[in-house]
N, C-alpha and C positions, 0 to 999 in steps of 0.2 A: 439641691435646690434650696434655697431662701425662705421661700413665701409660697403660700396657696391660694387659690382662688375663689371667686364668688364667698359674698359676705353675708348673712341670714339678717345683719339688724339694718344696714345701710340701706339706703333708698338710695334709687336714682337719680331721683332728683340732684341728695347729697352728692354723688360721685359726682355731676356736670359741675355744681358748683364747686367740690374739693378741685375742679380740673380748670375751673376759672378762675380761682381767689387767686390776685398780686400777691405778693409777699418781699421784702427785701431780703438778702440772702448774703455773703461770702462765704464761699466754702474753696479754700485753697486747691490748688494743684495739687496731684498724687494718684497714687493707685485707681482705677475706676471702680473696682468694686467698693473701697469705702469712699470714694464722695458720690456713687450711686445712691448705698446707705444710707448718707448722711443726710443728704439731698429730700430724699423718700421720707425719713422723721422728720425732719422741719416741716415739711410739704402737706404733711398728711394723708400721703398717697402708698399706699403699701405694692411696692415691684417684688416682683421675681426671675429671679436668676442665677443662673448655674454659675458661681464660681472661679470654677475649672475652664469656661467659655472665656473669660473675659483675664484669667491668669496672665501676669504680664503686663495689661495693657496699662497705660497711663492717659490719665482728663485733665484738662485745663483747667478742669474745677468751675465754679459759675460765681457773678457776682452781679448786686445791681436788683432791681424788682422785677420782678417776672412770674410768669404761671408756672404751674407745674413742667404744663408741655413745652413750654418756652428754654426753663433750666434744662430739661431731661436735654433737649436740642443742642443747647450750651456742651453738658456733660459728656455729649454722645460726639460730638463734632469734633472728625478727625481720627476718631476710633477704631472704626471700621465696624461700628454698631449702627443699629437702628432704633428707631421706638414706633410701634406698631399699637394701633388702638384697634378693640376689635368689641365690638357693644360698648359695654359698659368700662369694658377693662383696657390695662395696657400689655404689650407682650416686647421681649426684647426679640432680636432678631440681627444676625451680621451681614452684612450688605455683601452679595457678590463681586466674588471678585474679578469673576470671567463668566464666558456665555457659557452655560450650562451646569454652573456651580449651585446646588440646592442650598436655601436657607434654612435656619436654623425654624426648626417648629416655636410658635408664640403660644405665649399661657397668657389667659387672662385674668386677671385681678381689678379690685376695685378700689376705692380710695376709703375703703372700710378700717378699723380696728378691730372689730371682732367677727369670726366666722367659725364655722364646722371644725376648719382646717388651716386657719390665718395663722401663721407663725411671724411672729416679730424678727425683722432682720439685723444681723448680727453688727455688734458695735465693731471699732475701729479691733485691728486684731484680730476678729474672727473669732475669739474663746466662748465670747458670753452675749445671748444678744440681747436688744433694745429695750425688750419688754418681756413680759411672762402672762401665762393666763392665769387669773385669780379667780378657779371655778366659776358660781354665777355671776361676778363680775365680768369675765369673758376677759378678753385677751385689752391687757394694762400697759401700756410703757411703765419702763422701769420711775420716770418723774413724775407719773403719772397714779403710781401706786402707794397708798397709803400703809404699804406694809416694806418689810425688808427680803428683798427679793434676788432670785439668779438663776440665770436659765443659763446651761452650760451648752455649747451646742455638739452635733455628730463631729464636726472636724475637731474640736477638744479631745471629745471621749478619744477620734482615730489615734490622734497624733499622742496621747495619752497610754496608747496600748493597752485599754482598762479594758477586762473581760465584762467586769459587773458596774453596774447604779453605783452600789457602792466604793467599789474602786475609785472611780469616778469621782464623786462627791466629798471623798476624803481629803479632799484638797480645798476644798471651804472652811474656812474659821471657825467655825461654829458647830460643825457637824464632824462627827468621828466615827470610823469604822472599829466596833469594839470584838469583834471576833475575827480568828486568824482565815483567809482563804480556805486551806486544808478542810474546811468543815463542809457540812452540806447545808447552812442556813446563812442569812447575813443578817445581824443587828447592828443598828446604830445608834448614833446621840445626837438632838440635837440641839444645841441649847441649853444642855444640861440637863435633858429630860430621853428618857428611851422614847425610841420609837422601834416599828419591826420586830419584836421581841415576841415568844409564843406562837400559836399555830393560825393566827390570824394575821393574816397580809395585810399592809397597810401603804401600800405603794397605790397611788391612784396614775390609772392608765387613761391618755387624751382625759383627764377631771373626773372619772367615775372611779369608784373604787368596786372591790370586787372581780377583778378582770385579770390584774398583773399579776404573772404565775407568785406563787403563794412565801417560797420559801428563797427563792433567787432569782433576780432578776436579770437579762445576760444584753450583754450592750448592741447584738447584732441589728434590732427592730428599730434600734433606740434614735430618732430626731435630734432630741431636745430632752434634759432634765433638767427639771423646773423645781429650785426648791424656796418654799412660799414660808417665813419663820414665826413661828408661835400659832397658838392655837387657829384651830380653821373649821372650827362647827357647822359656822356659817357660812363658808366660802366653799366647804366640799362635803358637808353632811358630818356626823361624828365617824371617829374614826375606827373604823375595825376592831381595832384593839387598845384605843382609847387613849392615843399618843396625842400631845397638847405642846410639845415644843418646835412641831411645824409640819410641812406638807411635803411631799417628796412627789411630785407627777413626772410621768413619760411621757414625750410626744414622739409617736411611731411615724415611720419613716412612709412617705406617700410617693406616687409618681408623679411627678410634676414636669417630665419631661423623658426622651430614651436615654437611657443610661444604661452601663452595667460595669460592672466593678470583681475583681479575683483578691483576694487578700488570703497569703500563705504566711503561718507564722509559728515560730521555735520559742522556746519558754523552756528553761533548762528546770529540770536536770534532761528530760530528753522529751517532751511535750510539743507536736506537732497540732494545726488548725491550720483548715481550708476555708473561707467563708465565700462565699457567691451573694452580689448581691444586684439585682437584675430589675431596671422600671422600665414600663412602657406606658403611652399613653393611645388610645386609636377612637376614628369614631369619627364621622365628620366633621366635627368641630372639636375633635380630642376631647369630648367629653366623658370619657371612660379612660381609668386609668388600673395600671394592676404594677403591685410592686411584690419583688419573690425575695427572701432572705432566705439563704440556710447556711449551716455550718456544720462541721464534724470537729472533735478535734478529742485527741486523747495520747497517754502515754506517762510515763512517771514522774513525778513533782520533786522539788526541791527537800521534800519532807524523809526520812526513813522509810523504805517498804511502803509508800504512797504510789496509789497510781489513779488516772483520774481516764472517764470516757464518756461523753455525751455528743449530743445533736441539738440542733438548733431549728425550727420551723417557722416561717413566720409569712402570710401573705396578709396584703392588704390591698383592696379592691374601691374602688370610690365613684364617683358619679357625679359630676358639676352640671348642672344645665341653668338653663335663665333663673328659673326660681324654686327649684327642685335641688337637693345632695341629697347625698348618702355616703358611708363607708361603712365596709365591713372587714373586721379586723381576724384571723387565725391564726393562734399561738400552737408551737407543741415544744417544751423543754422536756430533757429527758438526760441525766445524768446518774454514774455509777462513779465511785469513788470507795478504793479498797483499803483499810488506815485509817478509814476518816481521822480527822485533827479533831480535838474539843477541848475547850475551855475547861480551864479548872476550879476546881470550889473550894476555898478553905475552910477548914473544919475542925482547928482546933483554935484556941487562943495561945498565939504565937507567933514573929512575924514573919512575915513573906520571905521567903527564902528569895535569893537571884534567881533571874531569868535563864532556862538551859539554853543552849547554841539552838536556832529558828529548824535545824535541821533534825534532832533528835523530835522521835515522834514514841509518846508513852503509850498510844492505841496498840492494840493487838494487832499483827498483819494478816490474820483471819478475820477480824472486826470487817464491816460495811456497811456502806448506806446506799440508797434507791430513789430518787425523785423522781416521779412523771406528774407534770404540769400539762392540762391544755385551756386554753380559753377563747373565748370569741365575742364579738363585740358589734353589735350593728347599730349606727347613729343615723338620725334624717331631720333634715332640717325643710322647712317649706317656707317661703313669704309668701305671707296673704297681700299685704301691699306692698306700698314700699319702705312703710315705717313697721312695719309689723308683722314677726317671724313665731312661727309654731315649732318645738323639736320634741322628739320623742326616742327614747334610748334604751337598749335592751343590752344586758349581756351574761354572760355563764361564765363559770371557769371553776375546774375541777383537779385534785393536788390528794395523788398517794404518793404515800411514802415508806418504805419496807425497810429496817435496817436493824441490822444486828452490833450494838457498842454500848455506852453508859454514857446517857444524856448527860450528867456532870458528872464528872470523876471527882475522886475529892481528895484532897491534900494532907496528909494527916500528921505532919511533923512539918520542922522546919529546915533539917536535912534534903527534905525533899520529896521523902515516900507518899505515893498515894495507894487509896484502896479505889479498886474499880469495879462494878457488877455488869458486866457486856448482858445485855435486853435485847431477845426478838422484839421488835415494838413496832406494829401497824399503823400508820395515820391517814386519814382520808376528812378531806374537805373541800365539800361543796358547797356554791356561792353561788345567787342568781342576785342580777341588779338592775334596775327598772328607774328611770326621769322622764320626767318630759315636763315641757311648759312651753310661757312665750318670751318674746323679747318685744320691748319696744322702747323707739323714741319718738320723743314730742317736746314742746315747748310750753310752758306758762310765762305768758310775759316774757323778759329778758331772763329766765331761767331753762337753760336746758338739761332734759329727764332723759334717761336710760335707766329701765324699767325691767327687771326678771320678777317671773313669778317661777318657780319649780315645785313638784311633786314628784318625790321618790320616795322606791323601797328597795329593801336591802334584807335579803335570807344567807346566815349562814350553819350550816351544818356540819358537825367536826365528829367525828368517829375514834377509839383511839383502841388499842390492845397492847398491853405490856406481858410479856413470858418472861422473868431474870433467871441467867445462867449463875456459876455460881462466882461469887468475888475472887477476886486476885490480886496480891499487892505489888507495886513496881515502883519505880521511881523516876522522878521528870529528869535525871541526869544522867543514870544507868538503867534503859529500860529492861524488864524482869520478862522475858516471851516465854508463855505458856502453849502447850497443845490448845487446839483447835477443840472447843464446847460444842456438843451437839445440842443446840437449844430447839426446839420444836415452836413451827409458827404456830402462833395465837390462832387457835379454831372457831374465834368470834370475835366479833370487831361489836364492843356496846356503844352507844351512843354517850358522849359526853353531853355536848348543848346543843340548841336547837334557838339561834340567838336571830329575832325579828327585827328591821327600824322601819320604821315609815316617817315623813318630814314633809312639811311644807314649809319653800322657803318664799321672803320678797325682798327685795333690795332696790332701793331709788337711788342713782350717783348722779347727783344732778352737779351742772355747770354754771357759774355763775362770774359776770365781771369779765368779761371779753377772755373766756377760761382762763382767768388768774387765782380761782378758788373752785375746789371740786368737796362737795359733800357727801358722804355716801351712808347711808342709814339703813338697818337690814335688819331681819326679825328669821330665826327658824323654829317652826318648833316640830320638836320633833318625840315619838312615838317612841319606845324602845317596849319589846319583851321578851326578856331572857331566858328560856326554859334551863334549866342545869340537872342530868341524870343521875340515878344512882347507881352506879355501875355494878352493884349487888343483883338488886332488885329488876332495872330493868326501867322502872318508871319515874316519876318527872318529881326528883325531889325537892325541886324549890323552883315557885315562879315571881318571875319581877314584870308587873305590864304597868307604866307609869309612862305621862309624858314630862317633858322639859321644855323650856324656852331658852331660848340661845341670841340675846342680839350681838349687833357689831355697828362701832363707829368709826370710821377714815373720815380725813380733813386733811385736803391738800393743800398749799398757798403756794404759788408761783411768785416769788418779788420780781425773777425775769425767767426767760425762754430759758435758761441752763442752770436754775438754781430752782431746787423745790424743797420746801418746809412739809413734813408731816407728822400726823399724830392717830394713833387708834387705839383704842379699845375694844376687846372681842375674847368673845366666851369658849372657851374648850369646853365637850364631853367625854366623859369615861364611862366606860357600865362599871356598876357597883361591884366590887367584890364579894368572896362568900364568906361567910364565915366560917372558920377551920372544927378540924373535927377538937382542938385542944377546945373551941369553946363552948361556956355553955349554950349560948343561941346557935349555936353549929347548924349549919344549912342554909341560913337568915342570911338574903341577897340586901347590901345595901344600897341604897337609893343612887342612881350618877352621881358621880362626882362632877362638880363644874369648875371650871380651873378659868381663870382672868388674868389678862395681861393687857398689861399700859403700857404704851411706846411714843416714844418721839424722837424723829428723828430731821436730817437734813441729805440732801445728794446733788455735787456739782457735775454738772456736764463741761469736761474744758475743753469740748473737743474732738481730742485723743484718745482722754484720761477722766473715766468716772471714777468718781467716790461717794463713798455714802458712810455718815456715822449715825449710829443710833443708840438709844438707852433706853431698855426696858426690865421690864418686872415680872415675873411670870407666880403664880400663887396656884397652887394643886393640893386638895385633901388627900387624906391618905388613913387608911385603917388600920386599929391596933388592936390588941386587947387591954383590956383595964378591969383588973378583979375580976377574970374569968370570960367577961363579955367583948364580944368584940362589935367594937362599932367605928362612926367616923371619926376619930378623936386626932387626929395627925394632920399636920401641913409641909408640903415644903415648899422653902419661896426661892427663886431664883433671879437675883438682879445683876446685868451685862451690860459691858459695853461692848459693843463690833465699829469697829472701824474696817473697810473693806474698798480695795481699788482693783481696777482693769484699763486695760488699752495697752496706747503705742505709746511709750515715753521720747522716742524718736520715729521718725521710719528706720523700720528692721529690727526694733529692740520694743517686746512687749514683757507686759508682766500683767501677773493675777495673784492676789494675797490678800491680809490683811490678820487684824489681831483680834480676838475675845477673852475679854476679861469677865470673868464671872465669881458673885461673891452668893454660894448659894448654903442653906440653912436649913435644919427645920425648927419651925416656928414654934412650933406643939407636937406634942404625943404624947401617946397612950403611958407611954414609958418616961417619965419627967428624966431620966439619966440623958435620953437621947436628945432634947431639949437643947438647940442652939449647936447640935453635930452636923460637918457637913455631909451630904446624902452621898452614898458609894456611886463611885467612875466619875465623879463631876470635877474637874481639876480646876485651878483659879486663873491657869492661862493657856491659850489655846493660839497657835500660828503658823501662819504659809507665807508662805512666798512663790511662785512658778514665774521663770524668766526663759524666754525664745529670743535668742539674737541671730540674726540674718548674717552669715558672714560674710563682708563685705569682697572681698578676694575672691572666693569661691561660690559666685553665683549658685542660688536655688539651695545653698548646705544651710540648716540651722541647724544650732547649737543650744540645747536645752537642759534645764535645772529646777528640782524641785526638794524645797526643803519642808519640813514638816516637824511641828513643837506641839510637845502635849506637857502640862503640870505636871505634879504628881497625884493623883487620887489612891479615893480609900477605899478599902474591900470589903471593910463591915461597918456596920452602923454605930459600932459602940469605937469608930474610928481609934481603933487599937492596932491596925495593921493597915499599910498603904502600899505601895508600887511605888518608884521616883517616878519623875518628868524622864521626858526622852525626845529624842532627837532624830529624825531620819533623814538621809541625803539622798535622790535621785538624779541620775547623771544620762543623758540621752541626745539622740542625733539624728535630721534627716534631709535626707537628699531625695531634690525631684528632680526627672530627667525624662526624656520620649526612647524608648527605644522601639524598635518595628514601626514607631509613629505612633505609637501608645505612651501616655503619659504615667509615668511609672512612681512611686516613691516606695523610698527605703527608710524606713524608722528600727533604731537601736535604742533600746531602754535601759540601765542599769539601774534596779532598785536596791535601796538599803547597800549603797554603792562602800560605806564601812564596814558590812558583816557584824552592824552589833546587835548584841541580846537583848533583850528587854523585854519587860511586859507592855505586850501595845497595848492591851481594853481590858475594861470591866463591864461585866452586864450588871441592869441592874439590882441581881441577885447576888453578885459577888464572883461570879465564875471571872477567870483571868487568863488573857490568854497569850502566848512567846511572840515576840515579832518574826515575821518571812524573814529568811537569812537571803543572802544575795543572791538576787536572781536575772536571771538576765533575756530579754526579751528582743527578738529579731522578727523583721517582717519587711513584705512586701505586698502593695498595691497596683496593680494595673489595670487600668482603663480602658475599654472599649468598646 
């Protein structure tokens, strides 16, 4: 499904009149589902619909002034579709085709933008859709958002064969997966800046953070990933772990109609997954909905003496009525991996040796790691009127993790040898996260207001225990296998931090000029206090309780319906770092950091084919020592261009890509050497490309290719040592067909389809890690 129903800020009123305004229109001939879509954004009527319902069929498309209901009529005429109004809303439905042929169940929707659960529908292609939610701005069309935006949708991730977010996402210009699969964590880049990095999750789930299991996100539950670029203080609160080069949200998969779905799939070297995934909706007026995900999937990786085994749990339950929602979200991850992969750390001055073959693995094959993730999530939205909406949001989510290996291995020559210390090491973190406010709109004069006020808090608690066995040297080309270390688990688990926020935020995006100019003005401030423990002692060595101010400014200009002008400004937070034990203030938390960035940009609609280019600036303090002390003395600036497209360049021939250029520095530090070095893992070019062609011959086969470019980056500060650029080929294939009268497809993926070596990422500490060797991915779907 597309879209969901009932809106928390629209009035009814607005729905009669979105279902009255004339408007002139041509939208050509073609597929029904994109000039449904297409149809539905001009219109300002948000539809829903499956699909897989409407696969195949072709519209005459609509042209000429007409209403909403009038075009839908046009579009639908001849179809063997309906259009069904049922209150407020619209539902689709297939016209019988004989006496006693049941119709298809209708969802209602309204001619809202923002709701609980309104998901913007997909542009031409299917990849990426129309709009994105921008936290408390609530759900944006992509021309409509003063920031740089993309929301990837479920049929991307499918057809993608991505386990994880960030599989997933690594197909964006901008953003890089900088650790290999094999590992049990995922860190990324985006912009030039980490994000995900350390034991705080910074994935926000449906716009709340705190919720999305902590250390991996897995793509079964997954809608929609939505990633919103450069700092978002104001738009989703600060972030966990204080990442400022963008926002990464999930939107979880809802029932929006009966469905159910089997997906069995192989991943060499011999790696089998079942996933299930099961919606229904019931109730007199299908106002209850429940949707079931699970998965299993386990067996050994492409890696040496890897082997991998987890499960997947995921229900979501909801509740639509006139003026009442809810939904409540149930996570359970749970993954064992024997070998874990890890990143490596250079540690001497000397340069980077080659990359070993993706498939030599330097970990111990007694080494291992442990994840269990669960969370839950419960939203409610209420209208008091019809201009004017209450919500209120609660959720939990809890992350141990048990594993026996050496968090960074380290590199100690340029032959290749590392030294390695394999750690029992305990991690546990708990999270609880609390909003609510209201929405409203109104009018002054020819200016129209949409209005959030929110109030949130945010606890996280992180626990940790380290036991090291004893070191062992080996090397990343010929690895050195030792007996099996009896290391003894940690008998106590101390308390690291004990990290508070609290925030209130307010944002006015007012409309102005028959919406040819949107303004958006916003203010957070927000609470932070950081307890940080002494792992000695027991008690609270250093406290930070200070607040901050955070604004943001968006300015959109519309010159026409397919062309939009934008510009903002808007504040990232960090929590302060400590001061190390080298210094003398040692303990001394320093105050947030605030990171700023200026953007401008433009994005044409041709149709087909969006594009969007922008150029921005991003500016981050950063701590050093200077004569023993350490303080804020550091910056680093990051300024980019992105140039970025999607669609159908024909019928049957899409594509998704685009380039980032980035010339990033630092400005100042502590250390005047490092003075104008650029910052480790930041490369100066970054690019995709992904192309799907329909073969013309062979009904229903596509034929698919994904390339992927990274620069070269550096792995230490005093950029004396780097990695080259590198290059990756994806080669893949799928066919849909009905057998039993079930709609079936078949996807084939070949990744890293050269089997070359390389080092794909850097973290921002300098860890580096081998590219996946060639892998290959088979699967199947079926419908019923």
């Amino acid at each position: 499904m597309l879209l969901l129903s009932a809106m928390p800020q629209q009035a009814s009123a607005q729905t009669t009149e979105a279902a009255s305004a004339a408007q002139t229109v041509d939208i050509a001939a073609g597929p029904l589902a994109d000039v449904l879509s297409r149809f539905a954004a001009q219109a300002g009527v948000a539809l829903s619909f499956d699909p897989a319902q409407v696969a195949g069929v072709q519209s005459r498309g609509v042209r000429g002034r007409v209403t909403p209901r009038q075009g839908f009529e046009q579009i639908l005429d001849g179809t063997g579709f309906d259009l069904v109004q049922r209150g407020d809303g619209y539902g689709l439905r297939r016209l019988p085709q004989a006496p006693g042929v049941e119709t298809l169940s209708t969802i209602s929707v309204t001619a809202a933008d923002q709701s609980l659960d309104l998901l913007p529908l997909p542009y031409a292609g299917g990849q990426v859709a129309q709009g994105v939610r921008l936290g408390v701005l609530g759900n944006t069309s992509n021309m409509k958002a003063p920031f740089s935006t993309t929301s990837y949708t479920a049929e991307a991730i499918g057809n993608l064969q991505a386990n994880t977010i960030a599989e997933a996402v690594n197909r964006d210009p901008s953003v890089r997966y900088t650790v290999l699969p094999g590992g049990n964590v995922d860190n990324l880049y985006i912009r030039g800046f980490p994000i995900w990095e350390g034991n705080s999750g910074e994935i926000a789930f449906d716009g709340i953070y705190g919720v999305a299991p902590n250390y991996r996100v897995r793509t079964e539950y997954v809608e929609r990933i939505e990633v919103v670029k450069g700092p978002g203080a104001l738009l989703f609160g600060m972030s966990p772990n204080g990442s400022v080069g963008g926002v990464i949200n999930i939107a979880p998969k809802r029932a929006l109609e009966d469905s159910a779905s089997l997906t069995t799939t192989y991943t060499s070297d011999s790696q089998f997954k079942g996933h299930l995934d099961v919606g229904r909706r019931f109730g007199e007026d299908e106002e209850f909905g429940i949707r079931l995900n699970g998965s299993y999937y386990g067996g050994d990786t492409t890696m040496k003496h890897q082997s991998v085994e987890g499960n997947v749990g995921a229900l979501a339950l909801d509740y639509a009525g006139t003026r009442f929602r809810a939904t409540l979200d149930l996570l359970s991850q749970n993954e064992r991996i024997d070998a874990t992969g890890r990143p490596i750390m250079l540690a001497g001055n000397f340069d980077m040796p080659d990359a070993p073959d993706g498939k030599i693995n330097v970990t111990q094959p007694w080494e291992w790691s442990r994840n269990r993730e669960r969370a839950a999530l419960l939203r409610t939205e209420f209208d008091v009127t019809d201009s004017l909406s209450v919500f209120a949001n609660v959720g939990t989510s809890g992350a141990k993790v048990s594993r026996v290996y050496d968090s960074a291995p380290r590199l100690i020559s340029a032959s290749g040898d590392t030294l390695i210390t394999p750690t029992y090491a305990i991690f546990e973190v708990d999270r609880h996260t609390f909003d609510g406010g209201l929405r409203a709109r109104f009018e002054t004069g020819s200016v129209k207001h949409s209005v959030t006020l929110q109030a949130s808090a945010y606890r996280e608690v992180f626990d940790r225990a380290l036991n090291p066995g004893t070191a062992v040297q080996s090397n990343i080309y010929d690895p050195v296998y030792y007996p099996e270390q009896d290391i003894a688990r940690p008998s106590e688990v101390p308390r690291i931090h004990d990290n508070r926020n609290t925030s209130l935020a307010l944002v006015d995006t007012m409309t102005l000029f028959d919406d040819t100019l949107q303004l958006s003005l916003g203010v957070r401030r927000q609470k932070i206090k950081s307890t940080n423990y002494n792992v000695l002692s027991g008690g609270g060595s250093s406290v930070y309780d200070e607040s901050v101010t955070t604004p943001a400014v968006g300015i959109v200009v519309n010159p026409s319906r397919n062309w939009s002008l934008y510009a903002n400004y808007i504040e990232g937070l960090s929590k302060g770092e400590i001061a190390p034990p080298a210094a003398s203030n040692y303990g001394e938390v320093m105050a947030p950091y605030k990171s700023k960035q200026y953007e401008i940009g433009t994005k044409y609609d041709f149709g087909d084919m969006f594009a969007s280019l922008s150029l921005f600036q991003i500016e981050k303090p950063s701590g050093g020592l200077n004569q023993g002390v350490f303080s804020v003395n550091g910056e680093q600036r990051n300024r980019g261009l992105e140039l970025y497209g999607y669609g159908e360049v024909r019928p049957g021939l899409r594509v998704l890509g685009g380039v980032t250029l980035l010339q990033s520095k630092m400005t100042s530090s502590g250390n005047p050497a490092l003075v104008g070095n650029r910052p480790i893992g930041v490369p100066r070019l970054m690019a995709n490309l992904g192309v799907e062609w329909d073969v013309p011959v062979v009904p229903r086969l596509t034929l698919t290719g994904d390339l992927v470019h990274t620069g070269r980056q550096y792995v230490n500060q005093a950029n004396s040592a780097e990695i080259p650029a590198w290059t990756r080929f994806d080669l893949g294939a799928r066919y849909v067909t009905r057998i039993a009268g079930h709609t079936t497809t078949f996807r084939a993926t070949v990744q890293n389809v050269a089997d070359r070596a390389y080092w794909a990422g850097v973290t921002s500490w300098g860890a580096v890690s081998p590219a996946t060797p060639r892998t290959f991915v088979l699967s199947a779907t079926v419908d019923f």
